[in-house]
mmCIF file of the N, C-alpha and C atoms, coordinates in Angstrom:
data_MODEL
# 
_entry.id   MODEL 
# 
loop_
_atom_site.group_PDB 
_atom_site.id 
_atom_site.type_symbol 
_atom_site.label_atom_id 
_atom_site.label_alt_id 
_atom_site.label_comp_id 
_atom_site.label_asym_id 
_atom_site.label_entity_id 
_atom_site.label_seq_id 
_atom_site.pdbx_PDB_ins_code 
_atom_site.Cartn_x 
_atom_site.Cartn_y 
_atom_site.Cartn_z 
_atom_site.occupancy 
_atom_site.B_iso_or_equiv 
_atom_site.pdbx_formal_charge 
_atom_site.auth_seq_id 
_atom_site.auth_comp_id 
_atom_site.auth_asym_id 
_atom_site.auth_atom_id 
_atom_site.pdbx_PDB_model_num 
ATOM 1   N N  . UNK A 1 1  ? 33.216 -17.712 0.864   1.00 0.00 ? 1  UNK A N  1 
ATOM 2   C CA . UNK A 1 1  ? 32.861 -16.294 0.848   1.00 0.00 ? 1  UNK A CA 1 
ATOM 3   C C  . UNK A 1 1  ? 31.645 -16.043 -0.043  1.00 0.00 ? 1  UNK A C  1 
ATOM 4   N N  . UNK A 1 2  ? 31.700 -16.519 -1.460  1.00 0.00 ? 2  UNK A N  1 
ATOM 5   C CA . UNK A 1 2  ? 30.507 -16.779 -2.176  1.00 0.00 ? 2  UNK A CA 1 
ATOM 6   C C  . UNK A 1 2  ? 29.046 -16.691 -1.690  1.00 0.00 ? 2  UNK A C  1 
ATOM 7   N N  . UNK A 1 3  ? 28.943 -18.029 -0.868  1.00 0.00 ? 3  UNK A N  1 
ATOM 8   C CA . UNK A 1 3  ? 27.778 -18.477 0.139   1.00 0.00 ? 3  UNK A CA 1 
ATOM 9   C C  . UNK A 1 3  ? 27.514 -17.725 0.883   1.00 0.00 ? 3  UNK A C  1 
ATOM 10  N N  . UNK A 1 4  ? 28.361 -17.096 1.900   1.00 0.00 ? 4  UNK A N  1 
ATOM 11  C CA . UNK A 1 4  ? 28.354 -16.047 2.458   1.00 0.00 ? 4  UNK A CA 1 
ATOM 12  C C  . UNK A 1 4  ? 27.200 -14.864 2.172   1.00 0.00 ? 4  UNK A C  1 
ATOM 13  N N  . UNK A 1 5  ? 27.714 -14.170 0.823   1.00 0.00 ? 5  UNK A N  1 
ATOM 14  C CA . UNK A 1 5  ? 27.084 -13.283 0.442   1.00 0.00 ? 5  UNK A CA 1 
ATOM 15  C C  . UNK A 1 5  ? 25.664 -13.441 0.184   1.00 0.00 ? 5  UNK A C  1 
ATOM 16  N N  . UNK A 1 6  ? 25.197 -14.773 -0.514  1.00 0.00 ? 6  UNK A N  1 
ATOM 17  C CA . UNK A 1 6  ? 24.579 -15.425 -0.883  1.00 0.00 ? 6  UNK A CA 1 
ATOM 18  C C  . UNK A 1 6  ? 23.014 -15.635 0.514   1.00 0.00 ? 6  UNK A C  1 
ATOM 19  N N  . UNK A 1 7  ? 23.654 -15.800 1.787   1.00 0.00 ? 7  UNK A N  1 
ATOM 20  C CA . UNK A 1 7  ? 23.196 -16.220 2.598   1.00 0.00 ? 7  UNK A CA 1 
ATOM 21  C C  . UNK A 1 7  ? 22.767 -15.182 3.295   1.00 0.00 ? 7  UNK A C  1 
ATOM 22  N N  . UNK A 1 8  ? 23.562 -14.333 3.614   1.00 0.00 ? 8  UNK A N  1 
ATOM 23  C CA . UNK A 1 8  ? 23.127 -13.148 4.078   1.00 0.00 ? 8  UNK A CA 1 
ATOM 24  C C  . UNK A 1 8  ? 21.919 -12.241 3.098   1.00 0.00 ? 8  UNK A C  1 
ATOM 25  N N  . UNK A 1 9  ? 22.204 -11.681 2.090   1.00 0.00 ? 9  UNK A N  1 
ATOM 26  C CA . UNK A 1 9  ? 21.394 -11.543 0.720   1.00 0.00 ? 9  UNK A CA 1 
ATOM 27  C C  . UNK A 1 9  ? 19.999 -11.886 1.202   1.00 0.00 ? 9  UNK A C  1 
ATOM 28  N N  . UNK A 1 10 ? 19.662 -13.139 1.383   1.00 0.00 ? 10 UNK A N  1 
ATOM 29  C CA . UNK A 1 10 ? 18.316 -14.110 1.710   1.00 0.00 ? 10 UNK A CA 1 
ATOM 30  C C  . UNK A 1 10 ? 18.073 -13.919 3.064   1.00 0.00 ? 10 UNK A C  1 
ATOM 31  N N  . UNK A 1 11 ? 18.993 -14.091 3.903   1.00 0.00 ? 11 UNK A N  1 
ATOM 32  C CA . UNK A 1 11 ? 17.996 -13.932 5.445   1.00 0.00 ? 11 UNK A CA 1 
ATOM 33  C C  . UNK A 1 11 ? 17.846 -12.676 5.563   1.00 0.00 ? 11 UNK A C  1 
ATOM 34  N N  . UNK A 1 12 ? 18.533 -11.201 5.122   1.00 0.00 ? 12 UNK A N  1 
ATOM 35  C CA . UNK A 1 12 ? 17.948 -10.172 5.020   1.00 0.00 ? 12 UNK A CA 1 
ATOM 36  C C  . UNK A 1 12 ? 16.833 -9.498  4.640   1.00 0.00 ? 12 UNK A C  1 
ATOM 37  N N  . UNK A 1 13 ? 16.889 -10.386 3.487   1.00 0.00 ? 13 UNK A N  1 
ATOM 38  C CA . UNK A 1 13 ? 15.119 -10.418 2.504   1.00 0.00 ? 13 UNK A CA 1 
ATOM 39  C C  . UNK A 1 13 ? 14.083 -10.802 3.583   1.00 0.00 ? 13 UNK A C  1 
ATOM 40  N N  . UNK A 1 14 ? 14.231 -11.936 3.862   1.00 0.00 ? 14 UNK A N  1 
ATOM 41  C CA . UNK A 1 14 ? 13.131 -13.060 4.758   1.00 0.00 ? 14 UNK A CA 1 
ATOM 42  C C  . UNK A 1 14 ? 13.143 -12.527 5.739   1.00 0.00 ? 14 UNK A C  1 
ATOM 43  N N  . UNK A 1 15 ? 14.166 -11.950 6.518   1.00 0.00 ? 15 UNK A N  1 
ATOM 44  C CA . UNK A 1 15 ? 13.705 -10.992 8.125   1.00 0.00 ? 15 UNK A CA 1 
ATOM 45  C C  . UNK A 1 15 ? 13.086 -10.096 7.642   1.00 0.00 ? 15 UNK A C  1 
ATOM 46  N N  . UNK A 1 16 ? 12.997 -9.420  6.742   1.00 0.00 ? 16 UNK A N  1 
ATOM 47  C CA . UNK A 1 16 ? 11.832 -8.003  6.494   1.00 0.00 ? 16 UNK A CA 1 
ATOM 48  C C  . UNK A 1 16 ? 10.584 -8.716  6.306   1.00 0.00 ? 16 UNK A C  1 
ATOM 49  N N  . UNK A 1 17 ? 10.361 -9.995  5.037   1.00 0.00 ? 17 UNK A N  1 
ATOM 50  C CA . UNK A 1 17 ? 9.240  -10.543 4.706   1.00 0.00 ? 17 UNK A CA 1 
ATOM 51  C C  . UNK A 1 17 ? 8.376  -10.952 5.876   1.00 0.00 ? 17 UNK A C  1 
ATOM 52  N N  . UNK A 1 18 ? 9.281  -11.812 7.130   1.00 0.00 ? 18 UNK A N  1 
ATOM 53  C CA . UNK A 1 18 ? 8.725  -12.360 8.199   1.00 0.00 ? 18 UNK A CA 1 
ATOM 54  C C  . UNK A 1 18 ? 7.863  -11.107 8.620   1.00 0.00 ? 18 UNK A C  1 
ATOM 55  N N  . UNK A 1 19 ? 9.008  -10.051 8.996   1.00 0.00 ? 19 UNK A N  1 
ATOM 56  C CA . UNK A 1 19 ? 8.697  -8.727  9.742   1.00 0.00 ? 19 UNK A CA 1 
ATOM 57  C C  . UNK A 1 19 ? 7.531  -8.181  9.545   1.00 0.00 ? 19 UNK A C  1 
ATOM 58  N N  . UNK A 1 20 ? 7.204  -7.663  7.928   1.00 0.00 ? 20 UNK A N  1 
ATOM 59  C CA . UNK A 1 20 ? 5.724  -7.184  7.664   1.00 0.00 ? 20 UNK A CA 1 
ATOM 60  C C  . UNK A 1 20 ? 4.633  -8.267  7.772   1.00 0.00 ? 20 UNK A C  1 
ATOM 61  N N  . UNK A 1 21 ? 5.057  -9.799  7.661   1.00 0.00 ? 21 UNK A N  1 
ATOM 62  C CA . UNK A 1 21 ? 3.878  -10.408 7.468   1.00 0.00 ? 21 UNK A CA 1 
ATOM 63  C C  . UNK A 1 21 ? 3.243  -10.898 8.956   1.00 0.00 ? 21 UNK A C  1 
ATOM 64  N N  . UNK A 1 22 ? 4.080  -10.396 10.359  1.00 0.00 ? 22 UNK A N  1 
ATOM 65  C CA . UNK A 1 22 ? 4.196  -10.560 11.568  1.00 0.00 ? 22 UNK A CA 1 
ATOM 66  C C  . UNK A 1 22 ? 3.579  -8.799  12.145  1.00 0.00 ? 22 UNK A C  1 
ATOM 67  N N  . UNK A 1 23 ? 3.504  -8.168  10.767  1.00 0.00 ? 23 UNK A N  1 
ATOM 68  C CA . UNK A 1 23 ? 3.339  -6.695  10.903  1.00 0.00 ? 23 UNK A CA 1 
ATOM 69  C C  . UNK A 1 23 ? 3.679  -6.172  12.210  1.00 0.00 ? 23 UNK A C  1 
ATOM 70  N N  . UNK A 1 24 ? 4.974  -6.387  11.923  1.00 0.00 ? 24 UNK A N  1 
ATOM 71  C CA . UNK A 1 24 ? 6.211  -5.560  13.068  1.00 0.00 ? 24 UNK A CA 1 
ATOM 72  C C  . UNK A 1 24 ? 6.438  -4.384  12.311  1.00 0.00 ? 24 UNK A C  1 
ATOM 73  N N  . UNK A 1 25 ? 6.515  -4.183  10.833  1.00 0.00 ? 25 UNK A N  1 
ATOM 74  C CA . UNK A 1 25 ? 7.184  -3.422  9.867   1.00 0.00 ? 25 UNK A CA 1 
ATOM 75  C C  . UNK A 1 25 ? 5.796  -3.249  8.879   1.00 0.00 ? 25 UNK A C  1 
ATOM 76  N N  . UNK A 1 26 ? 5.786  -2.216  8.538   1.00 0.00 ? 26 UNK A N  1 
ATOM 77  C CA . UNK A 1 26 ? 5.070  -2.130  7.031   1.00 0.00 ? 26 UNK A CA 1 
ATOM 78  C C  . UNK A 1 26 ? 5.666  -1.507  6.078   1.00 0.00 ? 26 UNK A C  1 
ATOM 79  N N  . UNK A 1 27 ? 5.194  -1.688  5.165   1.00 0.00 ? 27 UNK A N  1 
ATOM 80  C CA . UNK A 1 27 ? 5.859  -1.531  3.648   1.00 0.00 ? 27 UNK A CA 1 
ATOM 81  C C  . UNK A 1 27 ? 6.067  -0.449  3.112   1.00 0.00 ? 27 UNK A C  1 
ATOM 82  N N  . UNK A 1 28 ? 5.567  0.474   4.124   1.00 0.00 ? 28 UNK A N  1 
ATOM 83  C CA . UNK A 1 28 ? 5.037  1.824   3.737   1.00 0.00 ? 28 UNK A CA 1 
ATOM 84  C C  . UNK A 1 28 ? 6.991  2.815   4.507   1.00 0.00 ? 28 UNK A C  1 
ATOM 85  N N  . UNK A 1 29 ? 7.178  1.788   5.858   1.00 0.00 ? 29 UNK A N  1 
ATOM 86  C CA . UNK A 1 29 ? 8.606  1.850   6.503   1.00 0.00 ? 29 UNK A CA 1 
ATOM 87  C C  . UNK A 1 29 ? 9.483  2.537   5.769   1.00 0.00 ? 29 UNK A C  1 
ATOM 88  N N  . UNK A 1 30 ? 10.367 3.070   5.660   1.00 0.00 ? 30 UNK A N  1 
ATOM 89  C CA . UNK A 1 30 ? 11.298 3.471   5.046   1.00 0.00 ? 30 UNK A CA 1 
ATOM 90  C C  . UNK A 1 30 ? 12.638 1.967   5.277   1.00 0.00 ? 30 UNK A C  1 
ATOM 91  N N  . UNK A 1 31 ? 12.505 1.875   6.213   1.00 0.00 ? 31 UNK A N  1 
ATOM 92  C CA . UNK A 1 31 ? 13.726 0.999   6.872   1.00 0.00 ? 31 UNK A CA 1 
ATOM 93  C C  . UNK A 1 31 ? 13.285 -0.749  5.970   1.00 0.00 ? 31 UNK A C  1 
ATOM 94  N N  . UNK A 1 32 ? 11.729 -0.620  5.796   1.00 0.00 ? 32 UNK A N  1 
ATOM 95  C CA . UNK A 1 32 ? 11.566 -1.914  4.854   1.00 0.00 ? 32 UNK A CA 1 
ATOM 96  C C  . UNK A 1 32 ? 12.030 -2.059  3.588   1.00 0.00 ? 32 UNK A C  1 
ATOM 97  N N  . UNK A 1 33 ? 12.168 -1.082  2.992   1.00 0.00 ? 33 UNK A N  1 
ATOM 98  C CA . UNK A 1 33 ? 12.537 -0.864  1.585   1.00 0.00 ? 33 UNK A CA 1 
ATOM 99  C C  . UNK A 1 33 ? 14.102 -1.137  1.611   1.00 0.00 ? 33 UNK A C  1 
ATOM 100 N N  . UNK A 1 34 ? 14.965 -0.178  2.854   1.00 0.00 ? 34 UNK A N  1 
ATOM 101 C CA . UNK A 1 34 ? 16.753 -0.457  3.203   1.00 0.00 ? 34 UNK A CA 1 
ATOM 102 C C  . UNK A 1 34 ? 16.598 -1.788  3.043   1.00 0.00 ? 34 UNK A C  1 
ATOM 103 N N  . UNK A 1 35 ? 15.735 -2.607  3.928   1.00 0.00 ? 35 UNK A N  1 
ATOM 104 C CA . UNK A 1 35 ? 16.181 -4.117  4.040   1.00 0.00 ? 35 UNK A CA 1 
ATOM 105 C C  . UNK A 1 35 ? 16.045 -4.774  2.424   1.00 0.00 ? 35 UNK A C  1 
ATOM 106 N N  . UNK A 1 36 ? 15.134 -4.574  2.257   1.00 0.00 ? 36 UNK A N  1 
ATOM 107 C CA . UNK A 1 36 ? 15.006 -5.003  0.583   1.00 0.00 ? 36 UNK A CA 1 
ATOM 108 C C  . UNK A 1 36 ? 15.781 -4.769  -0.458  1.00 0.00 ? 36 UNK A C  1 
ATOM 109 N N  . UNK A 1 37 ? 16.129 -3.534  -0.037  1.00 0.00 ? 37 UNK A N  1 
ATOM 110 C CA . UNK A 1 37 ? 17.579 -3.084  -0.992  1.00 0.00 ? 37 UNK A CA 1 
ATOM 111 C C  . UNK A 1 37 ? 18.494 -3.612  -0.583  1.00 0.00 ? 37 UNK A C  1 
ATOM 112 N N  . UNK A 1 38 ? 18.966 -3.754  0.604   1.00 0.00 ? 38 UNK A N  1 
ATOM 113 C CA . UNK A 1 38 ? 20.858 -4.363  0.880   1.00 0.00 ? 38 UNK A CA 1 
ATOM 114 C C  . UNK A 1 38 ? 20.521 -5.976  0.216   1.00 0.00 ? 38 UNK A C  1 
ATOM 115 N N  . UNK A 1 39 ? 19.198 -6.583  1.029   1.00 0.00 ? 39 UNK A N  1 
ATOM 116 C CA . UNK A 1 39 ? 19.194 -8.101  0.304   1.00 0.00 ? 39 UNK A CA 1 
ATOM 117 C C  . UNK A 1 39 ? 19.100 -8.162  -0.774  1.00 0.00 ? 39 UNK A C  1 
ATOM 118 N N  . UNK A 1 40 ? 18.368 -7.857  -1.526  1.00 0.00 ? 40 UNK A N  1 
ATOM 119 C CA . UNK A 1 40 ? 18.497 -7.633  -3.162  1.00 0.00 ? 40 UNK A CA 1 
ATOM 120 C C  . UNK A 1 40 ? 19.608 -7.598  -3.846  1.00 0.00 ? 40 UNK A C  1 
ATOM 121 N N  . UNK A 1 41 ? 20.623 -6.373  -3.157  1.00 0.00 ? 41 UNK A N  1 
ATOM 122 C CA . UNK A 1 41 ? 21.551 -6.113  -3.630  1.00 0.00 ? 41 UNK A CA 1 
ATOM 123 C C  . UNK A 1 41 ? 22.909 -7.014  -3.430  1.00 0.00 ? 41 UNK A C  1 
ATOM 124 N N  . UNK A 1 42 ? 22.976 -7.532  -2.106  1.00 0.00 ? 42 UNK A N  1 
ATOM 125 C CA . UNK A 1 42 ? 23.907 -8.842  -2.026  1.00 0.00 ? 42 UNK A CA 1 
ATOM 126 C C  . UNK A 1 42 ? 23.742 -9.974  -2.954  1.00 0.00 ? 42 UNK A C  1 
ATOM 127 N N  . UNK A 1 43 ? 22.127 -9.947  -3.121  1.00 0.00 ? 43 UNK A N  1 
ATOM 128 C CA . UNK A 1 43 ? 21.900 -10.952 -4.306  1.00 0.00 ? 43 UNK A CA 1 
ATOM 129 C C  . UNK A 1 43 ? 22.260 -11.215 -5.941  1.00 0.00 ? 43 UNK A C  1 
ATOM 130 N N  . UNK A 1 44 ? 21.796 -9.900  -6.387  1.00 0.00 ? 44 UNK A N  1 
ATOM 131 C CA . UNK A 1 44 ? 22.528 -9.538  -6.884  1.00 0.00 ? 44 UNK A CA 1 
ATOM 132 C C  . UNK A 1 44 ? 24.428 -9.565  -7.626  1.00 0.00 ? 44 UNK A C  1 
ATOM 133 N N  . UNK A 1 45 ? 25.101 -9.259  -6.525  1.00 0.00 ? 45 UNK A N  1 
ATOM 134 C CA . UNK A 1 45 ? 26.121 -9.789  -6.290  1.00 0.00 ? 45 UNK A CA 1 
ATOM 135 C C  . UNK A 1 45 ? 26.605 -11.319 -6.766  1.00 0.00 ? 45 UNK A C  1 
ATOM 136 N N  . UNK A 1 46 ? 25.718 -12.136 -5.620  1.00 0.00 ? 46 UNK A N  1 
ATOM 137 C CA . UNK A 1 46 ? 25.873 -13.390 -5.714  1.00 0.00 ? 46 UNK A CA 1 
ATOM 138 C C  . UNK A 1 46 ? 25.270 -13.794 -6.685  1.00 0.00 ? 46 UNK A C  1 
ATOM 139 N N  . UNK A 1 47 ? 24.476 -13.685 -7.387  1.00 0.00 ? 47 UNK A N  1 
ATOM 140 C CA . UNK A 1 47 ? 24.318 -14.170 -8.617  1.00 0.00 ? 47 UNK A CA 1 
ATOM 141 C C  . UNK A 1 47 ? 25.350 -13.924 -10.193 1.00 0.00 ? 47 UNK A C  1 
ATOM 142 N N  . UNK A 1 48 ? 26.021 -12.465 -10.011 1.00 0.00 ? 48 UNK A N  1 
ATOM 143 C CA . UNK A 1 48 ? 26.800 -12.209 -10.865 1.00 0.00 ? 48 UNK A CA 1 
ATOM 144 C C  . UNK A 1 48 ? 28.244 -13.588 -10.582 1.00 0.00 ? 48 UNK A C  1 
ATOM 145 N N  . UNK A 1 49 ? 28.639 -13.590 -9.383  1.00 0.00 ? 49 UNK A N  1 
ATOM 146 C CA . UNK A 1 49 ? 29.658 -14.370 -9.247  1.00 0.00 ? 49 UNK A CA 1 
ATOM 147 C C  . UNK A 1 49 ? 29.018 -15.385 -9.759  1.00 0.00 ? 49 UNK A C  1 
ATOM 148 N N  . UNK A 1 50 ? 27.919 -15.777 -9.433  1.00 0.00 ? 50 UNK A N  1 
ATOM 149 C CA . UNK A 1 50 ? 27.787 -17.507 -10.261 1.00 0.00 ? 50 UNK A CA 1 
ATOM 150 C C  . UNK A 1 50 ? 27.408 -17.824 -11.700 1.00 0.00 ? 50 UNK A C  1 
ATOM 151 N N  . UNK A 1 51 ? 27.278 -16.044 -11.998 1.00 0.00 ? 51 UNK A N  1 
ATOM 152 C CA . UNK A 1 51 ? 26.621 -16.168 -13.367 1.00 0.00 ? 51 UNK A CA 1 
ATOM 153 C C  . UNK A 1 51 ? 25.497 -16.236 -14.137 1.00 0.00 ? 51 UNK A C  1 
ATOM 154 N N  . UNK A 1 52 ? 24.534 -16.397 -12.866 1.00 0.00 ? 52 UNK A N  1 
ATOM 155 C CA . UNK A 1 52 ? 22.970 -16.900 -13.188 1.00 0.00 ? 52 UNK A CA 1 
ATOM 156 C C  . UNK A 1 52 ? 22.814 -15.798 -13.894 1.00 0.00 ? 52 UNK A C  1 
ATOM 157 N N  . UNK A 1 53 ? 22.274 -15.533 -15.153 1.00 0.00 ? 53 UNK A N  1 
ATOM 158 C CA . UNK A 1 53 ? 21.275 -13.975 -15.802 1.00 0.00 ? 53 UNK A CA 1 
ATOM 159 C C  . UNK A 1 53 ? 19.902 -14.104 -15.127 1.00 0.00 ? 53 UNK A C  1 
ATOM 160 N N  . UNK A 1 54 ? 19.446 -15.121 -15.141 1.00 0.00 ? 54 UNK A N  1 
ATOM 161 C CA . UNK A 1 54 ? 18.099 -15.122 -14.730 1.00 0.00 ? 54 UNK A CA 1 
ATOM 162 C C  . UNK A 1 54 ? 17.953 -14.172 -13.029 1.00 0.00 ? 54 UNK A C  1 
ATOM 163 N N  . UNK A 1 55 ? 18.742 -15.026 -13.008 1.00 0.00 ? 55 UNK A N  1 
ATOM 164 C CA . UNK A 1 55 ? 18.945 -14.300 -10.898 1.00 0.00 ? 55 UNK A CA 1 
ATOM 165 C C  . UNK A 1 55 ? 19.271 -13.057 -10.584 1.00 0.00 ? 55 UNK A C  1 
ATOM 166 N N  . UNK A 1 56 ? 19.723 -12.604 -11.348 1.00 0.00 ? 56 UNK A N  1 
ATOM 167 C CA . UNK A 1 56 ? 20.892 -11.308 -11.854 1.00 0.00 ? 56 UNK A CA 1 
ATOM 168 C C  . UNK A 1 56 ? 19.480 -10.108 -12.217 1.00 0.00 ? 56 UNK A C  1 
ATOM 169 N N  . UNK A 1 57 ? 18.871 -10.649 -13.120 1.00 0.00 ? 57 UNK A N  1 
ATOM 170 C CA . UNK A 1 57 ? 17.950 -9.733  -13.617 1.00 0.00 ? 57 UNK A CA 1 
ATOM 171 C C  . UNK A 1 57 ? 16.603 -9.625  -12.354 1.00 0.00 ? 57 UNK A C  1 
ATOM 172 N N  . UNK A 1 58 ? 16.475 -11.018 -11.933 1.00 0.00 ? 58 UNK A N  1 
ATOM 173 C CA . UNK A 1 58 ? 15.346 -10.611 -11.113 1.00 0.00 ? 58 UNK A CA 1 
ATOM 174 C C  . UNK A 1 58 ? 15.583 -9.703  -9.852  1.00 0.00 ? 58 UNK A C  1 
ATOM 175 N N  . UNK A 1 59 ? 16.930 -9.627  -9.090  1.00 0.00 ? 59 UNK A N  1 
ATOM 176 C CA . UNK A 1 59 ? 17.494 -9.485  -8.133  1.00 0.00 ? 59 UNK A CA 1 
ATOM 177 C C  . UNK A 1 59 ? 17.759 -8.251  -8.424  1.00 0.00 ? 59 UNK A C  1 
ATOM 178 N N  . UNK A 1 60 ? 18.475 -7.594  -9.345  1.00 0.00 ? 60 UNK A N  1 
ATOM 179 C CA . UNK A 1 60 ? 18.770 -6.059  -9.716  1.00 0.00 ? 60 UNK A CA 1 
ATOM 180 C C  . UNK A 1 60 ? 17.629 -5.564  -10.314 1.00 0.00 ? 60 UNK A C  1 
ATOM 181 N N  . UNK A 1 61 ? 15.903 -6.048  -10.486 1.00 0.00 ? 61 UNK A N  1 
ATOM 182 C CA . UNK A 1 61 ? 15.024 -5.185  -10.708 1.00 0.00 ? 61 UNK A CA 1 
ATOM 183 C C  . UNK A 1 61 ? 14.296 -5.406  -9.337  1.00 0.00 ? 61 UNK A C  1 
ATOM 184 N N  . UNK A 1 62 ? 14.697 -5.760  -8.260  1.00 0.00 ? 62 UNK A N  1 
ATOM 185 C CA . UNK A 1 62 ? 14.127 -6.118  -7.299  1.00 0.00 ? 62 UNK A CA 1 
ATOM 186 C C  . UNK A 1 62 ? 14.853 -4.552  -6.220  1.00 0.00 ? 62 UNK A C  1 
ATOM 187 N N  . UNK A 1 63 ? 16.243 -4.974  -6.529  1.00 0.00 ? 63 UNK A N  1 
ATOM 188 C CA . UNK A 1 63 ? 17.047 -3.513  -6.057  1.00 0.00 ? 63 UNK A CA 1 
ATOM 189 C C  . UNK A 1 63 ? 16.638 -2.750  -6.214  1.00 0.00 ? 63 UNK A C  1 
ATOM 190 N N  . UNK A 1 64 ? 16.444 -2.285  -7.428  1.00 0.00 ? 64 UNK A N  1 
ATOM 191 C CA . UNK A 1 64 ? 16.227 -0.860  -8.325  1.00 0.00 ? 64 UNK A CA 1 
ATOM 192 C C  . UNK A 1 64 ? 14.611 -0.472  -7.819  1.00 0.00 ? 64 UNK A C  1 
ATOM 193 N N  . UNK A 1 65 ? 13.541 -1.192  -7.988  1.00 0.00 ? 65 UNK A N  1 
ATOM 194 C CA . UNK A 1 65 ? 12.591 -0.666  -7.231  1.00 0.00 ? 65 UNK A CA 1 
ATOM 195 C C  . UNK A 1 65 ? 12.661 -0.020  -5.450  1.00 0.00 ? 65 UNK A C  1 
ATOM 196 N N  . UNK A 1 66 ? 13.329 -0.996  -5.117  1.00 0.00 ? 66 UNK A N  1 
ATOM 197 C CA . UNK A 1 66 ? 13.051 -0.589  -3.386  1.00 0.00 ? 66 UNK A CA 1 
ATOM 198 C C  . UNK A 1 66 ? 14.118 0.169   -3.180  1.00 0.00 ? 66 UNK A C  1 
ATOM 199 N N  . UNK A 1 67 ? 15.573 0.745   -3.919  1.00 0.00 ? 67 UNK A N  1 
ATOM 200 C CA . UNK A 1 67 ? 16.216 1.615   -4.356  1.00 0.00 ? 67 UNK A CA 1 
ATOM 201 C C  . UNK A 1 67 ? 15.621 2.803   -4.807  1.00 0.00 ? 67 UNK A C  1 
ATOM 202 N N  . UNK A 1 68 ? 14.403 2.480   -5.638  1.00 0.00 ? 68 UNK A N  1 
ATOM 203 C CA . UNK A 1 68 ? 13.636 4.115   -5.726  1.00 0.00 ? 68 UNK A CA 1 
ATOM 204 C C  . UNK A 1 68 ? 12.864 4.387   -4.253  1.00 0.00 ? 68 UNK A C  1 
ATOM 205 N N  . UNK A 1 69 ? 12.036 3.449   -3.681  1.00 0.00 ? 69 UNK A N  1 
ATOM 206 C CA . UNK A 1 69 ? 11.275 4.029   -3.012  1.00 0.00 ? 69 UNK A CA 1 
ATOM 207 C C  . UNK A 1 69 ? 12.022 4.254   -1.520  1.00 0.00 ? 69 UNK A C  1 
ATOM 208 N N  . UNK A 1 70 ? 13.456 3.561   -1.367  1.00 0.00 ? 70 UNK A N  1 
ATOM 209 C CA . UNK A 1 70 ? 13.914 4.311   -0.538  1.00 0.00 ? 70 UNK A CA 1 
ATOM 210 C C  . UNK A 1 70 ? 14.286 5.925   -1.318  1.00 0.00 ? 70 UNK A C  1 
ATOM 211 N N  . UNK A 1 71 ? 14.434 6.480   -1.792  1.00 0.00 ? 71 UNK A N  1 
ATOM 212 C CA . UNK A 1 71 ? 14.819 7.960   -2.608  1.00 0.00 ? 71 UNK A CA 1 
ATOM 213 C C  . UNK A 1 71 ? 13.555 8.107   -2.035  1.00 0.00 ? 71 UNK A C  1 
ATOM 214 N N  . UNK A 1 72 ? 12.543 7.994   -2.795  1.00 0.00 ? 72 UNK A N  1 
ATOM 215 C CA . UNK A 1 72 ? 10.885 8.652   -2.232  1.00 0.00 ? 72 UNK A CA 1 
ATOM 216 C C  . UNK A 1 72 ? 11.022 8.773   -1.215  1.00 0.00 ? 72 UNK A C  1 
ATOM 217 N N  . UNK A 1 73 ? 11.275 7.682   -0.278  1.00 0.00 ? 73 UNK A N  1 
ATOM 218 C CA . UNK A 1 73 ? 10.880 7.724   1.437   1.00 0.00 ? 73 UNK A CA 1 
ATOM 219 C C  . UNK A 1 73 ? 12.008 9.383   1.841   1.00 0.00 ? 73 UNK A C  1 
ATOM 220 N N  . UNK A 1 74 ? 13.139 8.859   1.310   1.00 0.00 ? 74 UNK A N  1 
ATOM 221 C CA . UNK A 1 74 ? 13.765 9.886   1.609   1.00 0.00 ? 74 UNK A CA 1 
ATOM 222 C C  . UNK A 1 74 ? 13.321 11.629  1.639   1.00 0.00 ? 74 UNK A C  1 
ATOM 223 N N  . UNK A 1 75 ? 13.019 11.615  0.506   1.00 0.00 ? 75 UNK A N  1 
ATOM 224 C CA . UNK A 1 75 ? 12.222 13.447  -0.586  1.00 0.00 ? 75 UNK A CA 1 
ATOM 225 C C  . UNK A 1 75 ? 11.370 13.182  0.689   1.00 0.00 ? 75 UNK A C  1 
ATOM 226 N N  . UNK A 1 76 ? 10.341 12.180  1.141   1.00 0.00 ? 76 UNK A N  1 
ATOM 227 C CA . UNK A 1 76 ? 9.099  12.704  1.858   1.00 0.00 ? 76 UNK A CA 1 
ATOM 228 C C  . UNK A 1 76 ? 9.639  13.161  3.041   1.00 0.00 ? 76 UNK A C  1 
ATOM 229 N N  . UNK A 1 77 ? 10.828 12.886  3.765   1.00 0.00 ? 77 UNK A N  1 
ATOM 230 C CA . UNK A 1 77 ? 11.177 13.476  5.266   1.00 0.00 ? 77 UNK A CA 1 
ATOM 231 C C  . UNK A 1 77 ? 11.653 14.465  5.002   1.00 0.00 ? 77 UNK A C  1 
ATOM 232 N N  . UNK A 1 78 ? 12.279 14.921  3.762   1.00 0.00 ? 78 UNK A N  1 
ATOM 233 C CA . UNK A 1 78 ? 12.472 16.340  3.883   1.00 0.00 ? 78 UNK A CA 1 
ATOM 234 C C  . UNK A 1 78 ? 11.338 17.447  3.215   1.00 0.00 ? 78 UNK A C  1 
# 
């Protein structure tokens, strides 16, 4: 289950990364930032279960940004 989380986390990341760098998606997307946030945030996760701080910190300031600019994306449609 661990791996799991772990795995998903990463191909979520990497399907957005592919996505903009295939510029299917841009960054500017609202829906790019969701993807960045759920992967981040599974990561997150999976790093707390294993304990890493290092992973933990990069992964939850990785959230927390694309966590704000989904909020922004949000304020701008309304």
């Amino acid at each position: 289950m661990t791996n799991l989380i772990g795995v998903a986390g990463v191909a979520i990341l990497l399907v957005f990364f592919i996505l903009n760098r295939l510029h299917r998606i841009s960054t500017e997307n609202i829906w790019y930032d969701v993807g960045n946030f759920a992967g981040a945030f599974l990561l997150v996760i999976y790093a707390y279960i294993l304990g890493s701080i290092p992973f933990f910190v990069l992964e939850g300031v990785w959230a927390l940004f694309s966590l704000l600019n989904v909020v922004k994306g949000l304020k701008k449609k309304n």
